[in-house]
N, C-alpha and C positions, 0 to 999 in steps of 0.2 A: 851218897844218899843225902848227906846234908848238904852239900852242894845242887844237888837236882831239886832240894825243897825250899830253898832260898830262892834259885832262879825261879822257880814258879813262883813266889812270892811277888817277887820284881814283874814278873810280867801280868799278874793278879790287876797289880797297883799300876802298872801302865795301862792295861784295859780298862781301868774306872776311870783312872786320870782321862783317856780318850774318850772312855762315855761320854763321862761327864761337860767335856769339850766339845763334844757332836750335839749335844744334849742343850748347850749353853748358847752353840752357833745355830741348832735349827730354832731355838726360841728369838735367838735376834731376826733373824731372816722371816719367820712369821710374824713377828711384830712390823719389820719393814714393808714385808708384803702387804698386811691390814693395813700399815698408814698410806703407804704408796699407790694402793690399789682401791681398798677400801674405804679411806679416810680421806683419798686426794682430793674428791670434790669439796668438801667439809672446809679442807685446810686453804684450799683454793680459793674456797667463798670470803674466807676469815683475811685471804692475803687481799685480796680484793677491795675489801671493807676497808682494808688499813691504808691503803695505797691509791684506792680510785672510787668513786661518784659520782653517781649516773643522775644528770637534772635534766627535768624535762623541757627541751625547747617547744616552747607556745607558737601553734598553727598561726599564720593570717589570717583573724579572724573577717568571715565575708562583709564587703561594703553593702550598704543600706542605702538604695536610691528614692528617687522622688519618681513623678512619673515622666518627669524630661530630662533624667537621667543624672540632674544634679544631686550631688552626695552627700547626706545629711548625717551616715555614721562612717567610719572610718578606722581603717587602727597604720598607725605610725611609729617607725623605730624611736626609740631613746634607750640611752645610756642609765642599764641599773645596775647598784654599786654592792658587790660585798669582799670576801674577807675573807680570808686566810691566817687562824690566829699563830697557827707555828712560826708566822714568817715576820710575827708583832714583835720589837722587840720588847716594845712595853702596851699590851694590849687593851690595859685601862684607860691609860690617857689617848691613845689611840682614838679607843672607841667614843672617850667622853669628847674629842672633841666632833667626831661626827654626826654623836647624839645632839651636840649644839646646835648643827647646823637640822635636821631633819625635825629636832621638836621630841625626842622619842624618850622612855625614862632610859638613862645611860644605865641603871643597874640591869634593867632585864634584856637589854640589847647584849651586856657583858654578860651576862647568865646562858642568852642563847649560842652566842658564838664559844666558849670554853666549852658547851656541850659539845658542838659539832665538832671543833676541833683544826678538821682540812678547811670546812666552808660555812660558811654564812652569812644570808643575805643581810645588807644592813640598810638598803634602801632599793626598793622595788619600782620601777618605772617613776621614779622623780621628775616633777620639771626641771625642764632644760636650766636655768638658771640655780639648780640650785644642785643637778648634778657638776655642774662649772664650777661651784665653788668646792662641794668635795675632790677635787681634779685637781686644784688649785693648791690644795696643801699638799699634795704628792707625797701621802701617807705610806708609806711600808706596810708590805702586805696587804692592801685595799685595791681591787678591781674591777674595771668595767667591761658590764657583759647588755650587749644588745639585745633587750624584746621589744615586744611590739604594746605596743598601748591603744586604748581607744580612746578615738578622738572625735569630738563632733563639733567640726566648723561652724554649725550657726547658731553655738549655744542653749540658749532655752527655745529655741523654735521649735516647735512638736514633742516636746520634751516628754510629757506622758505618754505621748505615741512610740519613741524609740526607746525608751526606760535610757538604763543603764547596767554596766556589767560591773563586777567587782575586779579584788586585785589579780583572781587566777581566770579571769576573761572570762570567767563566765555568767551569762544575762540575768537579772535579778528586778527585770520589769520590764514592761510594755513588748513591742516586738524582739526586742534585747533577748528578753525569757521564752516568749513564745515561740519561738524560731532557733533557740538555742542548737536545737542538734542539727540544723542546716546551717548554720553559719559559725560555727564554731570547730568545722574542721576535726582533724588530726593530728594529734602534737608529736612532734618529733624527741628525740635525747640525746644530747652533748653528756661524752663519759672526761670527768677530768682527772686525771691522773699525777700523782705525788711521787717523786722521784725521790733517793737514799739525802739528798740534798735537802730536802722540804719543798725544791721547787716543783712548780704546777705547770700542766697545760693541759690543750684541753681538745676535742674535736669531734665532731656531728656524726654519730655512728646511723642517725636516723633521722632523714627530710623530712619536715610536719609537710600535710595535706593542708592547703588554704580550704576553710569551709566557702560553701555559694554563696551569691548574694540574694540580697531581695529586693525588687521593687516593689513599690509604695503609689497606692493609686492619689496619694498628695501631692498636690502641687504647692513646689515652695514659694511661691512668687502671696498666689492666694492664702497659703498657709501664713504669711507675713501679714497680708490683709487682715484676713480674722482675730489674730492673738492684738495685732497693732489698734484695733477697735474695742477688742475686748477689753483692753489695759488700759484705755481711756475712760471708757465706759465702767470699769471700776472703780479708776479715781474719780469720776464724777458722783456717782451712787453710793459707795463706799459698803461696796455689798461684800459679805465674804468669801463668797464662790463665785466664779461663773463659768457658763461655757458655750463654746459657738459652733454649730455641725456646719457645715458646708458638702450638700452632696447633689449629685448629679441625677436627677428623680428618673432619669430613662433605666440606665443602666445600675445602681446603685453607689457609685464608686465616691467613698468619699473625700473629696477635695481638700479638705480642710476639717480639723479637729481642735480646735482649739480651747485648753484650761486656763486658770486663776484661779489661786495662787499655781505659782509654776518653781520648777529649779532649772539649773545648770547641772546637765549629766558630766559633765566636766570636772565635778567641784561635787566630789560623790560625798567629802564630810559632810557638806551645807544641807544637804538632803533631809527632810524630816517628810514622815509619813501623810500630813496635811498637802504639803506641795506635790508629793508623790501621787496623790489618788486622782485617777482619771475620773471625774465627775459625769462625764460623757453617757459612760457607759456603769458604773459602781452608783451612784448618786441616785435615790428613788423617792420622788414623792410626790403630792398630789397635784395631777395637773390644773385644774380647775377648768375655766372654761373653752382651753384648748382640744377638749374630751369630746366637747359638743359637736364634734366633727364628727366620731362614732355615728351617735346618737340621731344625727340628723341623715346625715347620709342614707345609713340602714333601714329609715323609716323610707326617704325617698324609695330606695331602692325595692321593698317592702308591697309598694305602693300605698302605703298608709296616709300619706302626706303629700303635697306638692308645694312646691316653692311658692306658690301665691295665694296658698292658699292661709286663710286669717283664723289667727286665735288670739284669745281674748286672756292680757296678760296680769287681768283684776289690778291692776292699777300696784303692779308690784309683791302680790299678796297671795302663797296657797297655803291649806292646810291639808297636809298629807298623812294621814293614820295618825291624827293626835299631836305631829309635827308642823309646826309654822315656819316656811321657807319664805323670804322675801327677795328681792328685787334689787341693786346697789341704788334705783330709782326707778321710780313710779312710771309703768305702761302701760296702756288700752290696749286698742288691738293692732296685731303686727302680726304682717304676712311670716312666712318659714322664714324668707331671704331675713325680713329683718331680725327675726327674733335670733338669727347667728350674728349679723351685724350688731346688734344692739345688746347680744350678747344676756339676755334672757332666762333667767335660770327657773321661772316660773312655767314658759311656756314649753322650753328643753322640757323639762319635767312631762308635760301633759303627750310631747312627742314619744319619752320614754316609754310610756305608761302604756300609748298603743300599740308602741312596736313591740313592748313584750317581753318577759324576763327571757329565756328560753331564745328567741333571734337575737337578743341585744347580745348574748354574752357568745354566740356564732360569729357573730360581727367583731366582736371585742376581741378573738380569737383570730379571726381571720385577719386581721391588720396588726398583729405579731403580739398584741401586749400577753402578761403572764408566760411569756417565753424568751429564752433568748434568743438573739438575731444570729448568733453563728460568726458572729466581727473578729477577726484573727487578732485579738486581744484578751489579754488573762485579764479576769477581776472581775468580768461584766455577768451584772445580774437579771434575772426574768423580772424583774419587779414584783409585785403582790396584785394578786387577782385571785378573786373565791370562786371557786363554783356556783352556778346556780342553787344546787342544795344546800346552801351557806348562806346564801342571800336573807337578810330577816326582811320584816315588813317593808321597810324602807330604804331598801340597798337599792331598787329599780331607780327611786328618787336622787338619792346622792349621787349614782355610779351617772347618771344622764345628765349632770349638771361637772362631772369632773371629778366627783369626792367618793372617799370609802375605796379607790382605786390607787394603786402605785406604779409610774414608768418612771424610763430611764429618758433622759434625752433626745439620746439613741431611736429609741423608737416612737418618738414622736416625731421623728425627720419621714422616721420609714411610713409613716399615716401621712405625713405632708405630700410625698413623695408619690403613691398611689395616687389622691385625688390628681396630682400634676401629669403624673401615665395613665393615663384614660384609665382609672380604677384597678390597675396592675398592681402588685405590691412585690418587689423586688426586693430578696434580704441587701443590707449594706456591704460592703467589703473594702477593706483598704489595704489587703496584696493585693499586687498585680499578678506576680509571677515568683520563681522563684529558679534563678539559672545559675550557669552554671560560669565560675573566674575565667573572663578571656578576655582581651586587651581588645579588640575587634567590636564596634559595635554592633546591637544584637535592636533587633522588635520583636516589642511581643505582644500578643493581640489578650484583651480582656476579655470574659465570657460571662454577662450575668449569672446567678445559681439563686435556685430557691425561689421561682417566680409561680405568680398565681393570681389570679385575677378576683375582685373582691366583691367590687361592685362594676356595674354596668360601667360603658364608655360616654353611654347619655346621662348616666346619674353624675358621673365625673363630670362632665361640662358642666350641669345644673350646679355639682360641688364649687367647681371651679366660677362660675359667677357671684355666687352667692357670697363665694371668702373675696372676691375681687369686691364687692359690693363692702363687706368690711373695712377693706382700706380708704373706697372712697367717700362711702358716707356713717360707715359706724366706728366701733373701736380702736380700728388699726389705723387712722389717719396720718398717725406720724411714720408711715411706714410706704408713701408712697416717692415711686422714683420719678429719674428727669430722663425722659423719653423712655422710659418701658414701662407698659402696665404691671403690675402686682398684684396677686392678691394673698389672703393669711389668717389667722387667727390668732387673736389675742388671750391670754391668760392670766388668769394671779390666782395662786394657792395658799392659803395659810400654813404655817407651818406647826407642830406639834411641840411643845412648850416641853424640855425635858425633865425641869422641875418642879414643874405643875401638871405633867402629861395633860393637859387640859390644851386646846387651838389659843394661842399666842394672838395677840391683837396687836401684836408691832412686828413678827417676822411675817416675812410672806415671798413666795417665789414668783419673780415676776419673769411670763416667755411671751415669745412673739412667733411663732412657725410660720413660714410663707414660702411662695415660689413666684419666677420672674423668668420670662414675660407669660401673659396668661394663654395666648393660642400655642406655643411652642416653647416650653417651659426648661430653659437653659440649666438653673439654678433652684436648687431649696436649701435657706439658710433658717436656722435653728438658733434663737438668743435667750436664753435660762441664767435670769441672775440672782442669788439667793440672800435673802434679808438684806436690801438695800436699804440706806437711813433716809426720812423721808420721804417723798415719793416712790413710790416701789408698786403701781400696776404695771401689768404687760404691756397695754400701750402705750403710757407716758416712758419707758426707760428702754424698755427692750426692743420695742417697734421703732425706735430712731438707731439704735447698732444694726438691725437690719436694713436701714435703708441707706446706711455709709457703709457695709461691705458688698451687700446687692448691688448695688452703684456701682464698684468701684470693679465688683469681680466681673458682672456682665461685659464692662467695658476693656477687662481685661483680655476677658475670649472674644471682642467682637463682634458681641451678640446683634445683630441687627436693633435698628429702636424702631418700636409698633407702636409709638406716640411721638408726635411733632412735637417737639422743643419750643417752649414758649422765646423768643426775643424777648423779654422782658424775665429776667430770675426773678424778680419782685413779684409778679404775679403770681409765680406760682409756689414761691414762697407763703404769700398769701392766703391761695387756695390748702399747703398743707396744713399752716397754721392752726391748730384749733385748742381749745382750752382745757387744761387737765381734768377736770370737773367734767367734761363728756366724753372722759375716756376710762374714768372708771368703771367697773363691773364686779364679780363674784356676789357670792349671798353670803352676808354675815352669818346665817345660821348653817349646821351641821346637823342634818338629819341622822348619818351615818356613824361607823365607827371607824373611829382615827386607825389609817394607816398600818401603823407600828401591831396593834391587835386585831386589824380586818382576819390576817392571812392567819394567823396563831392561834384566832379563837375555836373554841368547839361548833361543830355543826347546830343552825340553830332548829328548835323542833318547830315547821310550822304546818300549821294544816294546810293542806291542799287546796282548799279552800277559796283560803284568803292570798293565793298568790295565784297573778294571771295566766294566761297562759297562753298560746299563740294563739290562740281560737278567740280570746277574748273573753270567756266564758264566767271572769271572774266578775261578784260583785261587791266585793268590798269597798268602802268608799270612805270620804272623809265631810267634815263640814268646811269648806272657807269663812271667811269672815261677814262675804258679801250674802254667804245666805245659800251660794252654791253648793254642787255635790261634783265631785271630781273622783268617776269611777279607775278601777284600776287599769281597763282600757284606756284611760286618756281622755273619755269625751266628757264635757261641760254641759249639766241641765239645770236649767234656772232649777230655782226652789220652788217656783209656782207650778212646773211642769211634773216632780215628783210627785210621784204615786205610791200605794203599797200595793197596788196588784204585782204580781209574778212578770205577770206579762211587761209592766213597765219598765221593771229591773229588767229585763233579758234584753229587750232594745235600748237601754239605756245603756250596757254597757258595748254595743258595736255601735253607736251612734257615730258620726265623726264629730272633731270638735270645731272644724268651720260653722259659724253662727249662720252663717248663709245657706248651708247643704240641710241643714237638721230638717229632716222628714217627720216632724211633730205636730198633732193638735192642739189648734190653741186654747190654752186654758178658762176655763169660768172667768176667773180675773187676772189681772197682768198684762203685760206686754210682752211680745214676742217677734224680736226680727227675725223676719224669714231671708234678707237682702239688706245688703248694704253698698251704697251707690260708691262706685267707684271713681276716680279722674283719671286722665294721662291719655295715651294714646291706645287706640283698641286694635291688639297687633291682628293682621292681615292674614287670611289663611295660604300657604304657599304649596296644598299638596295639587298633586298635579304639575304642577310650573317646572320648566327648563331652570335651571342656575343664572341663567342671563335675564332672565322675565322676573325669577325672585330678589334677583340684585337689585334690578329697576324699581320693583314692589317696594323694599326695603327703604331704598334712597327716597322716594316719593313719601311713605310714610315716615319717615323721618327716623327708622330704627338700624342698627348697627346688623348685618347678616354673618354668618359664624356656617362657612360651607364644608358638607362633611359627604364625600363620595362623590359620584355623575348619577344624570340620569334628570329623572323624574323624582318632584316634591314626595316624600315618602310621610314622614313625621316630624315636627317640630316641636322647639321647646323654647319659651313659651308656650302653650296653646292657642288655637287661633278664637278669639275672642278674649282675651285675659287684655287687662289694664296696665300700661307697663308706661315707666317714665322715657320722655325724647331721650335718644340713645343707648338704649338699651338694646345689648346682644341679643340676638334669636338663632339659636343653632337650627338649623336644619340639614336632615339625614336625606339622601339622593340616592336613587337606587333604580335601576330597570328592570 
């Protein structure tokens, strides 16, 4: 008995003992399980971590062409250098002396690398020289690893056009930024891996994608031209900005864009935000009398006006709603052409006033301003334009003469550009395309976008001589070339004083807009140079950089010459010579509000009233000094002719303001010309006539003929009876 209750004892305690043991080995076994099955990823990731590092190898980023296919951005292998601190034996002097070489604080270089531990980088796409010298100490634990850099061969050439990228490639201005996710590709990963040793290697578990390229409707050759003239032409002015468009007025395509100040996208430290801004396109302010192409245009177009037809510019002198606008110098009377030629801010005014708040700001609209152009370019602004309901008394005044309005550069090429395409206005664009990395050369065809026509193809010609008429007998004289006609218009704006917000009487923005040659217009080049020391109008500074790239560029393409070359350079040196003093222009006075507050102000309240309308119906008016009354239509009645009947106001404001057409009685007292005798040649009528009869016509009357279709004499411009000087163009339209 006591023997059978022992043995049970013993085997009591061998069954716990073996629980306990089963007990002990299924908690290991579920523990291994959890870590083996459950935990292996976890523990995988951790081994991973300890042992290996995944960097991202940088795509080839896409080349950046011109339009003849030379490569203005780039990216190139170099040698960048980092580090392995396990493998230092002494990681501080190590690091300090590579910090010597690189410029970097040696503390937080040794700060960053102890973090990482396996890697880090300790110098990123170095120049060549100066990864040769880290190479050269044959540092322990320091390694080179091949990326690609970008590179641009020609320096600062279009530099605000291509921006620049930063150190992880990617764009941080100009096409750089804006093209970013086409040219920036797919980046690959290099895994490197740390052995029981501490040593490394390493290997490409994943090819980067090269992003595509772009072409660029710039041509570098012209692109050199422009920035090469603009750089002279700042050292000689000493102006602090400038810039130069160069675009193609058929198609839009800009050839050339060129700033000042400029950088080296090369030389990413040297970069400051002044050299960085594309003025082109970011830069807004008031054009001055380069507007007057608006202004005049619209009216032709309007039929409110005609090119020969005369007003009377009060010898320099109006008073507008209580506002006294003058003259840079005292003029009588001057037909439309000259009042653009001679640049007129009295008689613009009186064109304004008929064409009408309500057309003018259609017009204003319709040749791109207050909007943007759509330029495959970041930073570019609409400028400042109010609404009509915004307009106060005297906004029709300011806006018709250049002022109380804000453009960009940009869109004064794209108004040059229209008058040059028979009244088309095509947006700008300078991509071409955008294709795709292949070693094989490729064409690719350009497709204007955004086109629409503004004014007439006959108001364009009429445009089109009038600003020819500018270069050779008004403001733009220094802007004429050697064997191609020109024509343009001159400008100078004041600028807005930002510590006196008050117009500045020493800055001023001096441009020159033009196209070349006048019947088949190759070229529109664009010169904006801002607070020049000195002389600083449109025509004395900027109309001569127009006519040393216009020069150089036409001859560049070939452009046939539509003027005989004097034999003598003297002579015609000669003929462009003219004196600065008759090349000034704008109005000292400022009817309107400055710029900076035009856009930002509140709506202002006016009566209906007192603001025109396209019917003309307004009669609001003002006193001139001579005694006139200048309605808000535009027309001019003596003081002797004013009446208080109703009836006089009501034709007094559709009156025109040719001194010669005015359908008036004449007064108890005073004088009143009804005509005024004209000189010159009395052009010929051509309708009816063959092209060869009116060639004849022409040659015999001693006037230059401008042939536009077949057929039979249809319409002409001049009118047949108008007084026009020997050589003067006569378009005529031909049609059966």
């Amino acid at each position: 008995m006591a023997a059978s209750t022992a043995r049970t004892s013993t085997n009591l305690r061998l069954y716990l003992l073996a629980g306990m043991l089963v007990f002990w080995c299924s908690v290991i076994c579920l523990r291994l399980i959890y870590l083996q099955v459950f935990r292996y990823g976890n523990f995988e990731q951790r081994a991973q971590h300890q042992q290996q590092r995944t960097e991202e190898v940088s795509a080839r980023r896409g080349i950046i062409f011109d339009r003849n296919g030379q490569e203005l951005a780039m990216s190139i292998n170099v040698d960048s250098v980092f580090a392995v601190p396990a493998e230092m034996p002494k990681p501080a002097s190590t690091i300090s002396l590579i910090a010597r070489i690189t410029k970097q604080d040696p503390r937080e270089l040794l700060a960053k690398c102890e973090a990482a531990k396996t890697f880090c980088w300790v110098a990123r796409k170095p120049d060549p020289e100066l990864a040769a010298r880290i190479r050269s100490l044959n540092l322990r634990g320091v390694y080179f690893q091949k990326e690609r850099k970008r590179y641009y061969p020609k320096n600062e050439l279009a530099a605000q056009v291509l921006g620049y990228v930063g150190m992880d490639d990617s764009g941080l201005s100009g096409i750089e930024r804006g093209y970013e996710n086409q040219l920036h590709g797919r980046a690959g990963e290099m895994l490197i891996s740390v052995d029981a040793r501490k040593k490394w290697f390493g290997s490409v578990e994943k090819q980067p994608e090269p992003g595509n390229n772009i072409v660029l409707t710039i041509d570098e050759k012209i692109q050199y031209i422009a920035e090469r003239e603009l750089e002279t032409a700042m050292q000689q002015t000493r102006a602090i900005s400038g810039t130069v468009i160069v675009e193609n007025p058929r198609t839009g395509e800009i050839l050339a864009l060129a700033n000042r100040p400029t950088f080296n996208p090369n030389l990413s430290r040297a970069i400051t935000p002044e050299k960085l801004k594309n003025h082109a396109v970011s830069d807004v302010y008031e054009p001055g009398s380069t507007f007057k192409l608006v202004t005049i245009s619209g009216a032709l177009e309007e039929k409110v006006t005609r090119p020969d037809e005369m007003f009377d510019c009060q010898m320099g002198s109006i008073v507008y709603n209580g506002m006294r606008i003058r003259d840079s110098r005292p003029h009588g009377l001057l037909t439309v052409s000259d009042v653009l030629a001679e640049s007129s801010d009295v008689s613009s005014i009186k064109i304004g006033l008929r064409l009408g708040e309500d057309r003018f700001y259609r017009y204003i609209r319709a040749f791109g301003f207050g909007q943007q152009t759509g330029i495959e370019l970041p930073g570019e602004t609409r400028g400042l334009s109010k609404p009509v309901s915004r307009w106060s008394k005297v906004s029709i005044a300011a806006i018709s003469m250049g002022q109380e309005i804000g453009i960009t550069p940009l869109q004064l090429a794209g108004l040059i550009s229209s008058m040059a395409n028979d009244g088309v206005y095509v947006a700008p664009r300078i991509t071409a395309a955008t294709i795709q990395p292949q070693t094989t050369p490729q064409r690719i065809a350009f497709r204007p976008v955004n086109e629409h026509r503004v004014i007439s193809a006959i108001t364009a010609a009429e445009m089109r001589q009038m600003m020819q008429r500018v270069v050779l007998h008004g403001t733009g004289k220094k802007a004429r070339l050697i064997g191609y006609s020109s024509a343009g218009k001159t400008g100078t704006g004041q600028k807005v004083d930002p510590a006196t917000h008050a117009y500045s009487h020493t800055k001023y923005v001096a441009s020159f807009a033009g196209f070349a040659p006048i019947n088949n217009p190759s070229v529109t080049v664009v010169v904006v140079l801002d607070s020049a020391v000195g002389l600083h109008q449109g025509g004395q500074i900027s109309a001569p950089v127009f006519t040393r790239i216009a020069q150089q560029v036409l001859e560049y393409l070939h452009t046939p010459h539509d003027l005989e070359i004097p034999a003598n350079r003297q002579v015609l040196l000669a003929h462009a010579k003219s004196d600065d003093k008759d090349l000034e222009e704008g109005s000292p006075d400022h009817p309107g509000e400055k710029i900076d507050i035009a856009d930002a102000s509140a709506p202002s309240e006016v009566v209906p009233s007192e603001r025109s309308s396209i019917g003309g119906s307004s009669t609001a008016s003002s006193i001139n000094k001579q005694g006139s009354t200048v309605t808000q239509a535009g027309a001019i009645v003596p003081a002797s002719m004013r009446a208080s009947e109703p009836r006089s106001q009501a034709s007094s404001a559709s009156a025109p303001a040719s001194v010669s057409q005015q359908a008036v009685e004449p007064p108890a007292t005073g004088t009143v010309v009804l005509d005024v005798e004209q000189g010159g040649i009395v052009v010929p009528s051509f309708a009816g006539k063959s092209v060869r009869s009116a060639i004849e016509l022409a040659e015999t009357s001693g006037l230059d003929l401008e042939v536009v279709g077949n057929g039979l004499g249809q319409t002409q411009l001049p009118p047949a009876g108008s007084h026009v000087a020997t050589g003067t163009r006569i378009t005529v339209t031909f049609g059966r």
